[in-house]
C-alpha positions in Angstrom: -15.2 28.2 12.6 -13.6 25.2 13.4 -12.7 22.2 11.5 -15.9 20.2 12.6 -18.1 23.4 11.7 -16.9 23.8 8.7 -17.3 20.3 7.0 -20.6 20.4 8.3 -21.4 23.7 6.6 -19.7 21.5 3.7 -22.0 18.4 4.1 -25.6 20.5 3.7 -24.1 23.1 1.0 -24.2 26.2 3.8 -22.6 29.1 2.1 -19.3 30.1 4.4 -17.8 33.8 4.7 -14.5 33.5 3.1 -11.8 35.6 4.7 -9.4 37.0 2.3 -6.0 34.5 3.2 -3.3 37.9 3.2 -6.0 38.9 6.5 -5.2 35.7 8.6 -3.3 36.0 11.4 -2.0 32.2 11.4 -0.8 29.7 9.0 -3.6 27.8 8.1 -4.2 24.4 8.7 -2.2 21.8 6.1 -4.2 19.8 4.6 -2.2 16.7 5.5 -2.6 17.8 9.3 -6.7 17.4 8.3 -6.0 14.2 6.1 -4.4 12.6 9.1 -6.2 14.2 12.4 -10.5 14.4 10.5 -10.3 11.4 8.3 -7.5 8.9 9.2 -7.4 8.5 12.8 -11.6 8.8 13.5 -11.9 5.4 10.3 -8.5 4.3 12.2 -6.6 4.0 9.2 -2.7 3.9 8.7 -0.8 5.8 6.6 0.1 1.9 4.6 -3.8 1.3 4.5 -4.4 4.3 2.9 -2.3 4.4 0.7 -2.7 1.2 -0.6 -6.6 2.0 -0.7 -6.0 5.3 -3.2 -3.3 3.0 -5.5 -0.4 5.0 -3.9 2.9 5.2 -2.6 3.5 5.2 1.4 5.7 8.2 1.0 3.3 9.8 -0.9 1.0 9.7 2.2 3.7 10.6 4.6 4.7 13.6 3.3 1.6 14.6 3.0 0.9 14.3 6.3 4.3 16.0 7.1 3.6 18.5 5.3 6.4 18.4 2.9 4.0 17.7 -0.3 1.1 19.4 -1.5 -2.4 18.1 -2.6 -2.3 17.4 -6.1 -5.6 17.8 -8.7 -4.9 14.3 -8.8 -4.8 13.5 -5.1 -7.6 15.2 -4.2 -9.7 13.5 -6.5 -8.8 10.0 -5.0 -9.2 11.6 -1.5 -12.5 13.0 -2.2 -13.5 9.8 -3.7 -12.5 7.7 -0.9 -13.9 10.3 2.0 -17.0 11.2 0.5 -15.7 14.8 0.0 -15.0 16.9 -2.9 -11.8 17.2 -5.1 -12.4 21.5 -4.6 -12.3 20.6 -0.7 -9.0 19.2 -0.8 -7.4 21.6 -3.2 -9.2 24.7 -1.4 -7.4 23.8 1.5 -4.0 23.5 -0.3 -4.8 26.5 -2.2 -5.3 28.4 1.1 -1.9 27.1 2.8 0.1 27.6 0.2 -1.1 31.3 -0.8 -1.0 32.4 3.0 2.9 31.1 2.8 3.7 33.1 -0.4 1.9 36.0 1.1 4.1 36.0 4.3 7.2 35.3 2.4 10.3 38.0 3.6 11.0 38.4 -0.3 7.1 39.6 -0.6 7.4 42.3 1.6 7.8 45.1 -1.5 7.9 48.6 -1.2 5.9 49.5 -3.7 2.9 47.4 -4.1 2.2 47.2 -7.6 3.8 45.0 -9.6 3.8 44.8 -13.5 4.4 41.8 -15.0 
């Protein structure tokens, strides 16, 4: 499913089968790439634009986009309020890069499985 498919499944409440994120076989997508290549460039907004419209820094926005900050509980909410979307969209999509990363970490790679904590 692509990106398009998917928000559309979104939009009319379509019920998606989840793949468990240790099973993909890629990185997924960071949100900042989606931020910047499904909602920025189609409303041809800038990074200073945008920014200014959610009451936040440039940098904020830029490392976003560069994927060197994560979507925050706070972030998504302005995003979802300013795309139409939902805060759960934005922070599903962070939740998923970020667990694929710890997942394929070289210090995760145990031999024995189960962990006690």
């Amino acid at each position: 499913m692509n990106i398009k498919e998917f928000k559309e499944a979104l939009k009319n409440k379509q019920y998606i089968e989840a793949v468990p994120i240790v099973e993909l076989k890629r990185e997924p997508t960071h949100p900042g790439e989606i931020l910047e290549e499904e909602f920025m460039k189609p409303l041809g907004l800038s990074q200073s634009k945008l920014a200014k419209e959610l009451g936040v820094s440039i940098r904020a926005i830029n490392e976003i986009i560069n994927k060197k900050r994560g979507i925050t509980p706070e972030m998504a909410i302005r995003l979802s309020q300013r795309f139409g979307t939902t805060a759960e969209f934005w922070l599903g999509l962070q939740i998923d890069y970020d667990l694929w990363k710890a997942y394929n970490k070289p210090s995760r790679k145990f031999k024995n499985k189960s962990v006690n904590y």
